[in-house]
N, C-alpha and C positions, 0 to 999 in steps of 0.2 A: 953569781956575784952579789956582792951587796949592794941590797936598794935595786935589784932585779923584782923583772916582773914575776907573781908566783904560779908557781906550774900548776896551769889548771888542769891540763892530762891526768896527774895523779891526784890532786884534790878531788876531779871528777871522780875516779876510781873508788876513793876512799871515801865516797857518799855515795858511789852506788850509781852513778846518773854519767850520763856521755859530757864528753867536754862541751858539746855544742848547747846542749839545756844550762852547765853552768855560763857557758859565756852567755847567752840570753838574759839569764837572771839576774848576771851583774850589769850588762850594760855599758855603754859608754865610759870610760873612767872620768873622773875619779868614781869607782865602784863605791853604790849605795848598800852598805851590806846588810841592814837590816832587813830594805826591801827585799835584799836578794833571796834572805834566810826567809822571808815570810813568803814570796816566790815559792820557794822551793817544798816549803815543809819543815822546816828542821831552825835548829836555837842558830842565834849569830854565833856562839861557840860554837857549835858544830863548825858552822861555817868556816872559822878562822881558825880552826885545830887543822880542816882539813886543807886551810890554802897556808896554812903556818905563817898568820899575821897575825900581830896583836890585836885584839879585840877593840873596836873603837869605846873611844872615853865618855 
């Protein structure tokens, strides 16, 4: 639905990594997604292509 939470199942997929490592790297919400992307390895795009958010401003 709109203004759903985004499926980290297949974001995890589509970066390659388990859901549980991405729920880690996001954190508590409101998810910090640069930390998460620096967490992780990879750009905040990446990040948000693969949770299909817009990229923070």
């Amino acid at each position: 639905g709109q203004g759903g939470r985004p499926n980290l199942a297949a974001a995890a997929a589509k970066l390659g990594i388990s859901e549980q490592t991405l729920r880690d790297a996001l954190g508590p919400p409101p998810p910090d997604l640069q930390a998460a992307a620096a967490k992780l390895g990879i750009t905040v795009q990446a990040l948000t292509d693969a949770l299909g958010v817009p990229p923070p401003r």
